[in-house]
N, CA, C and O atoms as a Tinker XYZ file with bonds, in Angstrom:
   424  protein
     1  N    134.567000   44.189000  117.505000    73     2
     2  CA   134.290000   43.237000  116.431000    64     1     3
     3  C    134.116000   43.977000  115.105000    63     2     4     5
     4  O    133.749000   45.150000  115.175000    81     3
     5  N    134.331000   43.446000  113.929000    73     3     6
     6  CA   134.666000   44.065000  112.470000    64     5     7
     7  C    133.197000   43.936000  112.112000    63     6     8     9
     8  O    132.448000   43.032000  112.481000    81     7
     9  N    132.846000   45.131000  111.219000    73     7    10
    10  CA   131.224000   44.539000  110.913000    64     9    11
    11  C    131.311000   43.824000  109.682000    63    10    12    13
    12  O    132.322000   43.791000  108.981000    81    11
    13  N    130.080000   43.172000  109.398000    73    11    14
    14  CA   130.026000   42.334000  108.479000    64    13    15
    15  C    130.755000   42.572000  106.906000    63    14    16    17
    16  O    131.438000   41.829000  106.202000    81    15
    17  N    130.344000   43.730000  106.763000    73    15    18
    18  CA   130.735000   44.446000  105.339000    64    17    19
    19  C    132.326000   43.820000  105.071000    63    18    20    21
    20  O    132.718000   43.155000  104.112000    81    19
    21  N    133.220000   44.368000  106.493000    73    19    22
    22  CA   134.663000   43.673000  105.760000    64    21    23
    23  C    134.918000   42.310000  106.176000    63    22    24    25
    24  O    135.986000   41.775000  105.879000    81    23
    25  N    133.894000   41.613000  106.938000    73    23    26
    26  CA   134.347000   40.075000  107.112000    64    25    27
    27  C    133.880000   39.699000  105.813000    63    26    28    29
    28  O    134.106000   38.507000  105.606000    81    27
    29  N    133.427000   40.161000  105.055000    73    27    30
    30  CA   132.996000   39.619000  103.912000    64    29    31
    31  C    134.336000   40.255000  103.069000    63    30    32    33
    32  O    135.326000   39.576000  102.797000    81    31
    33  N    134.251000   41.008000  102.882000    73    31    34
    34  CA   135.550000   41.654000  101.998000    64    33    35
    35  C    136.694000   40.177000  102.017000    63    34    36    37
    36  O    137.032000   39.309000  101.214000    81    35
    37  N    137.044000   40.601000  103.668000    73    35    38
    38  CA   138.140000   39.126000  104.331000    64    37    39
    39  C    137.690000   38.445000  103.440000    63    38    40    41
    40  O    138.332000   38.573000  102.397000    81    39
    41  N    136.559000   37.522000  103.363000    73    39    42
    42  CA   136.472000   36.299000  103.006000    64    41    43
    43  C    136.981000   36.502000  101.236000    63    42    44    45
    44  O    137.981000   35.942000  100.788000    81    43
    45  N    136.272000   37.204000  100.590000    73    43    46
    46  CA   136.413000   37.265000   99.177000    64    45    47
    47  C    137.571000   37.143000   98.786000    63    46    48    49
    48  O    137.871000   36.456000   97.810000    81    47
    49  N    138.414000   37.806000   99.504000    73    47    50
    50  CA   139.792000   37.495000   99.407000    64    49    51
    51  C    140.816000   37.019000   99.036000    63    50    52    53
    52  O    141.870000   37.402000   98.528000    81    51
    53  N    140.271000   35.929000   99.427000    73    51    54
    54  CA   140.726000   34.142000   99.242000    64    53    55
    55  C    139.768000   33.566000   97.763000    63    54    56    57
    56  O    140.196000   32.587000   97.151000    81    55
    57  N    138.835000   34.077000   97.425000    73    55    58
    58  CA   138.606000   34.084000   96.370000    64    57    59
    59  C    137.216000   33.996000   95.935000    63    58    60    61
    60  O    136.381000   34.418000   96.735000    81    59
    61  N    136.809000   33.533000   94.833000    73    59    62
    62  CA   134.984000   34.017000   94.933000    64    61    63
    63  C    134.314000   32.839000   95.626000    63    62    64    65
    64  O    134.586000   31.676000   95.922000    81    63
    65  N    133.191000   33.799000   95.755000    73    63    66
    66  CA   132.067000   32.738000   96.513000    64    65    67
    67  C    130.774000   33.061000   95.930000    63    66    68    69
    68  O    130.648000   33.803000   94.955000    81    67
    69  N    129.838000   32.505000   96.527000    73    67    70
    70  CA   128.682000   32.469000   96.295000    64    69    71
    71  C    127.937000   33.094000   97.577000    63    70    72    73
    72  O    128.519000   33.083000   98.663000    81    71
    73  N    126.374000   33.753000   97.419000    73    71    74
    74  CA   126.089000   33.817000   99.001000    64    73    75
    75  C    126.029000   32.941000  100.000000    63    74    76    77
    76  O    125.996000   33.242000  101.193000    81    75
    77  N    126.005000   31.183000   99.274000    73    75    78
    78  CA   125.444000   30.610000  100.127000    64    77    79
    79  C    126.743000   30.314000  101.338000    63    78    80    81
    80  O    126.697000   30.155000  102.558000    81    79
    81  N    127.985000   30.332000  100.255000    73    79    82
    82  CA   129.348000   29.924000  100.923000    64    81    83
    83  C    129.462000   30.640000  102.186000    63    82    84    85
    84  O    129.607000   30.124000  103.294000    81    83
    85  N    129.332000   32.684000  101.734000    73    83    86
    86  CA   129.297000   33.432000  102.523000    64    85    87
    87  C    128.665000   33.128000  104.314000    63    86    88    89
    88  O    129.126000   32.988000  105.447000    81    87
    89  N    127.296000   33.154000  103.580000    73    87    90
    90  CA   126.584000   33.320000  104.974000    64    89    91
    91  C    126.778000   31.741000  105.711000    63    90    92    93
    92  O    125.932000   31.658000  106.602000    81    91
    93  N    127.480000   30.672000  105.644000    73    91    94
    94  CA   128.042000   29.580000  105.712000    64    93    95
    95  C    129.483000   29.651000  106.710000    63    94    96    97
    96  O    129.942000   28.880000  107.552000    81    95
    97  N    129.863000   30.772000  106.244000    73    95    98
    98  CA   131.376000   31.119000  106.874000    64    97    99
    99  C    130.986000   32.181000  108.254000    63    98   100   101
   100  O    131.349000   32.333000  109.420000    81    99
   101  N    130.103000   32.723000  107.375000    73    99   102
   102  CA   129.970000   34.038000  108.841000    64   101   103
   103  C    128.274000   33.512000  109.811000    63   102   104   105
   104  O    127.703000   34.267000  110.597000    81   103
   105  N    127.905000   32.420000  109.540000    73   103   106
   106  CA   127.008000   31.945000  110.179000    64   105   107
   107  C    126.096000   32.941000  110.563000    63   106   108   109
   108  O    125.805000   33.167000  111.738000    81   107
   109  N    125.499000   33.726000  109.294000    73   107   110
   110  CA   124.581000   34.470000  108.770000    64   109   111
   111  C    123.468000   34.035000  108.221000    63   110   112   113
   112  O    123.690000   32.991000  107.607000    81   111
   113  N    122.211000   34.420000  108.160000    73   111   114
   114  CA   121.120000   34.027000  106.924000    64   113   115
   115  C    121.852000   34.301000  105.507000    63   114   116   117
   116  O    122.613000   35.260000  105.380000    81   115
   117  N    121.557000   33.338000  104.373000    73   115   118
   118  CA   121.419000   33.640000  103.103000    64   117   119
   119  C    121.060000   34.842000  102.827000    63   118   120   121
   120  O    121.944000   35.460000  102.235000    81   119
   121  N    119.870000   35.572000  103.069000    73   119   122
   122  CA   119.258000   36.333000  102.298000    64   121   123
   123  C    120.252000   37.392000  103.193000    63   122   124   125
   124  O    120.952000   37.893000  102.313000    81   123
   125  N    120.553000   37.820000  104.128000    73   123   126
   126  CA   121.525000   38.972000  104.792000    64   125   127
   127  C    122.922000   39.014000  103.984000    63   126   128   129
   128  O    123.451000   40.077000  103.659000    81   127
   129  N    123.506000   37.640000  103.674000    73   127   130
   130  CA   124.924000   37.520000  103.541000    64   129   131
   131  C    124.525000   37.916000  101.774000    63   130   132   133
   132  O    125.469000   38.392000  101.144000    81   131
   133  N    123.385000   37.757000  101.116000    73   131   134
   134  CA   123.378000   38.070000   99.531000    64   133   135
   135  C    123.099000   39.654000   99.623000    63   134   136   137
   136  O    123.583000   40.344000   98.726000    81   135
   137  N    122.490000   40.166000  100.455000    73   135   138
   138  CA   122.118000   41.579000  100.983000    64   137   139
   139  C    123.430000   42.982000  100.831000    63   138   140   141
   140  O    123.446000   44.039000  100.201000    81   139
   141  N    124.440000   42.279000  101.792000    73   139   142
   142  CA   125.963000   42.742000  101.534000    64   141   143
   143  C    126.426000   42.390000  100.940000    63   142   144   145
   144  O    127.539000   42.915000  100.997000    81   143
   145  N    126.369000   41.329000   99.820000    73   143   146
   146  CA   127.432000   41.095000   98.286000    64   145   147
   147  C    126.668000   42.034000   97.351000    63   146   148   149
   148  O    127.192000   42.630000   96.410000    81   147
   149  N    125.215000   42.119000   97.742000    73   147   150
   150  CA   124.832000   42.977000   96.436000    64   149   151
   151  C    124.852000   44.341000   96.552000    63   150   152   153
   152  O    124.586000   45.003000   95.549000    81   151
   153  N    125.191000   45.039000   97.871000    73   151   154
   154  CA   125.461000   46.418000   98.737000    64   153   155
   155  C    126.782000   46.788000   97.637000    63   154   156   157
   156  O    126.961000   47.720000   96.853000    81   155
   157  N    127.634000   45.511000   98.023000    73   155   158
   158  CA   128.999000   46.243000   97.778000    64   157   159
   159  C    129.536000   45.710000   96.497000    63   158   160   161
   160  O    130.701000   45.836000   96.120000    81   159
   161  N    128.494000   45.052000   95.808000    73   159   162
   162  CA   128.546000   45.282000   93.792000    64   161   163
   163  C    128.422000   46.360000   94.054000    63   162   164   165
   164  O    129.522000   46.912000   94.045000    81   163
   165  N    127.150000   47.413000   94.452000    73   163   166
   166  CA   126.484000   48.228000   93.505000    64   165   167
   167  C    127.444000   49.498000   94.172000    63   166   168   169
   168  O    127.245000   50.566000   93.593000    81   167
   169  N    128.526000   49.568000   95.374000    73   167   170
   170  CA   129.204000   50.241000   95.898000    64   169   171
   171  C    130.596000   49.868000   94.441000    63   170   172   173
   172  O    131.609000   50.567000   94.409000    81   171
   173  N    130.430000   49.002000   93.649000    73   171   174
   174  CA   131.718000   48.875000   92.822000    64   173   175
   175  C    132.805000   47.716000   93.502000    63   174   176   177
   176  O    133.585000   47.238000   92.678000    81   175
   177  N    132.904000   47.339000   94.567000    73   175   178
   178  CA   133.734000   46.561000   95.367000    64   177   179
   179  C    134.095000   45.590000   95.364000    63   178   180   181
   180  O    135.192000   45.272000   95.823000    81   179
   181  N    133.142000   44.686000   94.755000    73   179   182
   182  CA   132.689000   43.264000   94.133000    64   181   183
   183  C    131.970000   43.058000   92.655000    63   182   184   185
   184  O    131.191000   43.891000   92.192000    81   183
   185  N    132.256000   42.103000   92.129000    73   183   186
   186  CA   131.932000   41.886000   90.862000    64   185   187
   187  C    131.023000   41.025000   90.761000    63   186   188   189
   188  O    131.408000   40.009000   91.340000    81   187
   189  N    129.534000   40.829000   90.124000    73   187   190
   190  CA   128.989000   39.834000   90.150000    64   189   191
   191  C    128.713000   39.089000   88.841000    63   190   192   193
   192  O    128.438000   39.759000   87.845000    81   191
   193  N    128.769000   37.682000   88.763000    73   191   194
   194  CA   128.853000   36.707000   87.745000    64   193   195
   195  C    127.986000   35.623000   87.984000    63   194   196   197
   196  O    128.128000   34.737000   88.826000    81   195
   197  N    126.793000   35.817000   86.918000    73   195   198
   198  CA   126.238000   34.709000   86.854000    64   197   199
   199  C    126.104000   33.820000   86.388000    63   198   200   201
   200  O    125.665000   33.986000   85.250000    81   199
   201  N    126.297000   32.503000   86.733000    73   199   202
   202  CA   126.058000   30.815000   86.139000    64   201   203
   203  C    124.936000   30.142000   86.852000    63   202   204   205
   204  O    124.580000   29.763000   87.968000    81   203
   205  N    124.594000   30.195000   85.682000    73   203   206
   206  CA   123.330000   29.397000   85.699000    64   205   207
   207  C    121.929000   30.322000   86.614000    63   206   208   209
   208  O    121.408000   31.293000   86.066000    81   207
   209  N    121.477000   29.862000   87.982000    73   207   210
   210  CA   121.146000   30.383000   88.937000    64   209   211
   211  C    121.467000   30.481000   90.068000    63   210   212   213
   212  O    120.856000   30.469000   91.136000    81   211
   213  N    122.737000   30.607000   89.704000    73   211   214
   214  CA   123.693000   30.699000   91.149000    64   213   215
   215  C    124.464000   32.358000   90.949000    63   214   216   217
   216  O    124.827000   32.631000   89.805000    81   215
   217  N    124.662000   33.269000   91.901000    73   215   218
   218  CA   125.517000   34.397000   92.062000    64   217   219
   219  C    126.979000   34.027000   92.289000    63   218   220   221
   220  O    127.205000   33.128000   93.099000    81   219
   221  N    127.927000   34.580000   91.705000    73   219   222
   222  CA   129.037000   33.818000   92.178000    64   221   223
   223  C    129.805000   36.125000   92.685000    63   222   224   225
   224  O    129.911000   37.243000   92.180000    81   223
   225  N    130.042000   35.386000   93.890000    73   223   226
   226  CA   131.149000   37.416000   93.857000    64   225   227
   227  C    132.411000   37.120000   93.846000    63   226   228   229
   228  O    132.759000   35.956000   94.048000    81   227
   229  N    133.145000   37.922000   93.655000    73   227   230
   230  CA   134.869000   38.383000   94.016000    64   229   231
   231  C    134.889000   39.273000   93.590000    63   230   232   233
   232  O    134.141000   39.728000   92.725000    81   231
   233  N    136.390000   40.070000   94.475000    73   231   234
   234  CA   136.665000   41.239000   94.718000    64   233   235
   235  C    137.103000   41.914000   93.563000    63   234   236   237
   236  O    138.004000   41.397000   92.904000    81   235
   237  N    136.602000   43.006000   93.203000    73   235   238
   238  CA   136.525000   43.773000   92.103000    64   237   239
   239  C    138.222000   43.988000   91.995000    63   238   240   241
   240  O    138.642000   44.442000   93.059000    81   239
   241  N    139.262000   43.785000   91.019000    73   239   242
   242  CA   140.492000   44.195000   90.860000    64   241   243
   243  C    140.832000   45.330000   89.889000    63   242   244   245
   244  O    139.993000   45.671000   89.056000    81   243
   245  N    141.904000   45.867000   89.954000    73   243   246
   246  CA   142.226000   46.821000   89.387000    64   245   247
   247  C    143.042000   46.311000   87.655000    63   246   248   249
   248  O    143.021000   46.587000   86.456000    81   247
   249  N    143.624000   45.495000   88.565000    73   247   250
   250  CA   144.142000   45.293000   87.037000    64   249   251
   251  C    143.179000   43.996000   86.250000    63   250   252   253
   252  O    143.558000   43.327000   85.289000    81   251
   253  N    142.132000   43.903000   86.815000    73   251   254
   254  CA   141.519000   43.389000   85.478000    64   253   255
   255  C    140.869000   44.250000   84.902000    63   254   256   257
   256  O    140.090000   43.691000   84.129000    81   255
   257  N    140.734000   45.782000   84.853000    73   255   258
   258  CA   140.028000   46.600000   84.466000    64   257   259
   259  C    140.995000   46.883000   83.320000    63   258   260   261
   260  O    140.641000   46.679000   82.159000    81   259
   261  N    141.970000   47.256000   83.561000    73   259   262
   262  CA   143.323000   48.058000   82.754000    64   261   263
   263  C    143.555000   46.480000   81.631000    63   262   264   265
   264  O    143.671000   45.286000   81.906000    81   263
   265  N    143.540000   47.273000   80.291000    73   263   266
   266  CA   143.534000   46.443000   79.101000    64   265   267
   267  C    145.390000   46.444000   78.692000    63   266   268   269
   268  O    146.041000   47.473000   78.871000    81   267
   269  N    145.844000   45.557000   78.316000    73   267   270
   270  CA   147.164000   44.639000   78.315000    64   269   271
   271  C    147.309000   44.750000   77.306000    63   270   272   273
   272  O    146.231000   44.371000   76.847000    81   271
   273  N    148.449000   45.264000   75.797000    73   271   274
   274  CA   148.359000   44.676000   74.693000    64   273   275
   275  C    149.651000   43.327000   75.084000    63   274   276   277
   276  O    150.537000   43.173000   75.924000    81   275
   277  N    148.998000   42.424000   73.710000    73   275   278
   278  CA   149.963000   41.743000   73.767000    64   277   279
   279  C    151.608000   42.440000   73.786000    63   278   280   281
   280  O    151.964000   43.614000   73.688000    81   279
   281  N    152.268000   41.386000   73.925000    73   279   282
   282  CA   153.799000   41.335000   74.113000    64   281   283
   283  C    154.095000   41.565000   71.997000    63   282   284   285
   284  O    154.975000   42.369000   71.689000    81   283
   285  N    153.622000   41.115000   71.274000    73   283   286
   286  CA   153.524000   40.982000   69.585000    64   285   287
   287  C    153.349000   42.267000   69.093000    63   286   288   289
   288  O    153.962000   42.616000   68.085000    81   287
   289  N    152.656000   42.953000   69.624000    73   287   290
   290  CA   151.711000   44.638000   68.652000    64   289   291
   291  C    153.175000   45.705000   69.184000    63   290   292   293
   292  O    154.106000   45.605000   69.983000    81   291
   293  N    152.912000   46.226000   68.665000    73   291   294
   294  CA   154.104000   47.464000   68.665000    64   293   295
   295  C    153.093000   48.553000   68.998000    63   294   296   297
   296  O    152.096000   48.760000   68.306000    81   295
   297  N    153.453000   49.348000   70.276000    73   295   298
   298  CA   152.650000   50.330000   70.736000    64   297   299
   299  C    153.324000   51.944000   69.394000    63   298   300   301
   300  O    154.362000   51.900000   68.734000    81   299
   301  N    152.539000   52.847000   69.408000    73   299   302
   302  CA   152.902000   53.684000   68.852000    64   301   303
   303  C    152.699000   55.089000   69.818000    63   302   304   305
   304  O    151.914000   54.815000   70.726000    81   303
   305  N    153.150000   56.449000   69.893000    73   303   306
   306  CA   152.473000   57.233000   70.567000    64   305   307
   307  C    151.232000   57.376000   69.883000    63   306   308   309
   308  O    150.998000   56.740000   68.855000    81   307
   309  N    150.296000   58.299000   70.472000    73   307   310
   310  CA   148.820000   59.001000   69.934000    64   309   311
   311  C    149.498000   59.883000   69.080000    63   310   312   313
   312  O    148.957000   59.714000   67.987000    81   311
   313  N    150.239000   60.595000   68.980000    73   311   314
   314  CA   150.356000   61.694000   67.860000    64   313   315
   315  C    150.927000   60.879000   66.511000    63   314   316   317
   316  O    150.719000   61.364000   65.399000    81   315
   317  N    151.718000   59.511000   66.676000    73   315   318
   318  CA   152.424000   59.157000   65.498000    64   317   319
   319  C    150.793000   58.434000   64.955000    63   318   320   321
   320  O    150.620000   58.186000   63.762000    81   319
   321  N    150.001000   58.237000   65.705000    73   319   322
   322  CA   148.644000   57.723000   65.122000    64   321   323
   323  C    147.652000   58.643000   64.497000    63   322   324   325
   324  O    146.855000   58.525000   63.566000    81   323
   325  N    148.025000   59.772000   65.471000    73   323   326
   326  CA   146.994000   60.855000   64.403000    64   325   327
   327  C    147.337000   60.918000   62.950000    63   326   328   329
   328  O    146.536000   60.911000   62.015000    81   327
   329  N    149.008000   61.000000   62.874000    73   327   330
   330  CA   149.229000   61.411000   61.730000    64   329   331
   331  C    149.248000   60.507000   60.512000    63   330   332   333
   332  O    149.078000   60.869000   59.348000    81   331
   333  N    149.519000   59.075000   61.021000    73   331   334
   334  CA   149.243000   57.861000   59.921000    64   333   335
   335  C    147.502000   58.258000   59.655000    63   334   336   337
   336  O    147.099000   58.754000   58.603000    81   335
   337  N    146.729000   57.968000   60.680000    73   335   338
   338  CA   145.338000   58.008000   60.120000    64   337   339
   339  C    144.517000   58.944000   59.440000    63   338   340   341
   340  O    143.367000   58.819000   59.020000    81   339
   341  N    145.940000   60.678000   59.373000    73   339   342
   342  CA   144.580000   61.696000   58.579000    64   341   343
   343  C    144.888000   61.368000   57.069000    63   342   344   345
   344  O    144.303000   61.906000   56.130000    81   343
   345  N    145.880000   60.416000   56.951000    73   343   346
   346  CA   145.918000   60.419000   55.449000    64   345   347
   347  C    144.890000   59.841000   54.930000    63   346   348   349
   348  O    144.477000   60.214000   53.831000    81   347
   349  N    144.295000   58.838000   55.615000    73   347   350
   350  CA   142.622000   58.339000   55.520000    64   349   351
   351  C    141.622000   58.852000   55.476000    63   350   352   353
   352  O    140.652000   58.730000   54.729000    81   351
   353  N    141.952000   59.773000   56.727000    73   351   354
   354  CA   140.827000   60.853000   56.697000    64   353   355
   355  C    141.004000   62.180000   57.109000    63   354   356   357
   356  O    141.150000   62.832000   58.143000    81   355
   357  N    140.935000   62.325000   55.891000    73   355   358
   358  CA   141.074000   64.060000   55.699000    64   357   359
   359  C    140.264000   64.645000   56.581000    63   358   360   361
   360  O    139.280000   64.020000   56.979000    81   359
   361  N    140.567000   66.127000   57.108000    73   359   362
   362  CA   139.426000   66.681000   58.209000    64   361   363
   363  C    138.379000   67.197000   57.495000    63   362   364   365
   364  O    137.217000   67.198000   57.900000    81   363
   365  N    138.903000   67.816000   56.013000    73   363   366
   366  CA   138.159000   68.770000   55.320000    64   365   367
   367  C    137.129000   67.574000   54.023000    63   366   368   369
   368  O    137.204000   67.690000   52.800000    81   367
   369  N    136.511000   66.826000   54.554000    73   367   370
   370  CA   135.723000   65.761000   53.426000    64   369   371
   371  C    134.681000   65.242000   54.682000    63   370   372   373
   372  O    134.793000   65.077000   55.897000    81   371
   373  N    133.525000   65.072000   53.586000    73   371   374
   374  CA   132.445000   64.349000   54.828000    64   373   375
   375  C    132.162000   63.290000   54.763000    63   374   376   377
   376  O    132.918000   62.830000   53.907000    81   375
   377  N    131.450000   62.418000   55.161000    73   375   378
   378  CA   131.380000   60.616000   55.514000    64   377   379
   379  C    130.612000   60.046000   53.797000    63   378   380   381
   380  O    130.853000   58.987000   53.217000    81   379
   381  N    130.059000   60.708000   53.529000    73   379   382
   382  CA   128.981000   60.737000   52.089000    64   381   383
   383  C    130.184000   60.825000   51.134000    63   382   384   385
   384  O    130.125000   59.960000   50.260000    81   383
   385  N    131.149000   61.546000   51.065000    73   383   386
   386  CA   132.334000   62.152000   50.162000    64   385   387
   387  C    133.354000   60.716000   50.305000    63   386   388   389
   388  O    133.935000   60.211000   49.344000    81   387
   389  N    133.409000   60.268000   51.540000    73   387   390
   390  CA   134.183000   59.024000   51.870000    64   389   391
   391  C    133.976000   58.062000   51.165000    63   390   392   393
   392  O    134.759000   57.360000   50.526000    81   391
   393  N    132.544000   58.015000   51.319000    73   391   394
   394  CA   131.509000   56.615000   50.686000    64   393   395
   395  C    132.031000   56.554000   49.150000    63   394   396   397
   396  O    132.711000   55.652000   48.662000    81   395
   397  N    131.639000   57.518000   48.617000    73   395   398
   398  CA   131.819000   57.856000   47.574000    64   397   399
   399  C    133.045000   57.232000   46.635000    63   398   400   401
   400  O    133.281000   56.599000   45.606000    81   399
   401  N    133.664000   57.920000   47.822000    73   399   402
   402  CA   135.416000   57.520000   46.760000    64   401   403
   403  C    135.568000   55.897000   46.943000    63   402   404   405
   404  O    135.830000   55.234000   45.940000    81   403
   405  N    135.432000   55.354000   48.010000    73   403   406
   406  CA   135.609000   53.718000   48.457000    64   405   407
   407  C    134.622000   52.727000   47.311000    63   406   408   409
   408  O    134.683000   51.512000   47.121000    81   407
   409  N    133.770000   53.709000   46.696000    73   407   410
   410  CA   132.305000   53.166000   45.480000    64   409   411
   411  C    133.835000   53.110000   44.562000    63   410   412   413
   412  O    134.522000   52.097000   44.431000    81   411
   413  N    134.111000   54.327000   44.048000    73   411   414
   414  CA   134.927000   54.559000   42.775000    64   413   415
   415  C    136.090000   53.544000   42.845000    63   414   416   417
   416  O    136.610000   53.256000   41.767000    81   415
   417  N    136.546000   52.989000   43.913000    73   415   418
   418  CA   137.881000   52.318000   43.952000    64   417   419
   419  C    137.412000   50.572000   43.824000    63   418   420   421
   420  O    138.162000   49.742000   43.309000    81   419
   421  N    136.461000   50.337000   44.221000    73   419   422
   422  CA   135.988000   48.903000   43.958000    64   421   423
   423  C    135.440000   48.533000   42.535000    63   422   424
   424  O    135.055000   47.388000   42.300000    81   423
C-alpha cells in the first residue's frame, strides 16, 4: 500500500483541495490529512492559499514559478542592456552626483 504522503500528492493532482476534501477522500482525520499538506508545503511540494479561513493546497508547478514576457516586449540580450543602461549610469559618478544632475535638468 502507498503511504499517505503520495495518496495525497495523487489526489492534488486533479487539482486543489482543502484539508477537509483531503481527509474526506482518504478517510483520514482532518487534523492528520492538514498535518501532510502542511509537511509537504514546508517540503516545497505544495502551495498554500488562503481564503478566508479555509486552507486551500495544490501541487507546487514549475512553470508557474518561471516568469513569461509577453508575446508584445522585445527581449534583448543582457549585454545589449548593459550597454544601453551605462549611458545612464556611468560607473565612475555616485548616487548624490546623480541626484544632483536630475535637480539641474528639472
Amino acid at each position: 500500500m502507498q503511504n499517505i504522503e503520495s495518496l495525497v500528492l495523487q489526489l492534488l493532482r486533479s487539482g486543489a483541495m482543502t484539508p477537509e476534501d483531503v481527509a474526506q477522500q482518504l478517510k483520514i482525520s482532518w487534523s492528520t490529512a492538514n498535518g501532510y499538506l502542511l509537511k509537504l508545503a514546508g517540503e516545497g511540494k505544495v502551495t498554500l492559499t488562503r481564503k478566508g479561513r479555509v486552507n486551500i493546497y495544490q501541487l507546487k508547478t514549475v512553470t508557474a514559478n518561471r516568469f513569461q514576457a509577453p508575446r508584445w516586449v522585445k527581449t534583448k540580450p543582457l549585454k545589449q542592456l548593459s550597454d544601453e543602461l551605462e549611458q545612464h549610469f556611468p560607473e565612475n559618478i555616485t548616487a548624490a552626483q546623480m541626484i544632483e544632475r536630475e535637480r539641474r535638468r528639472a
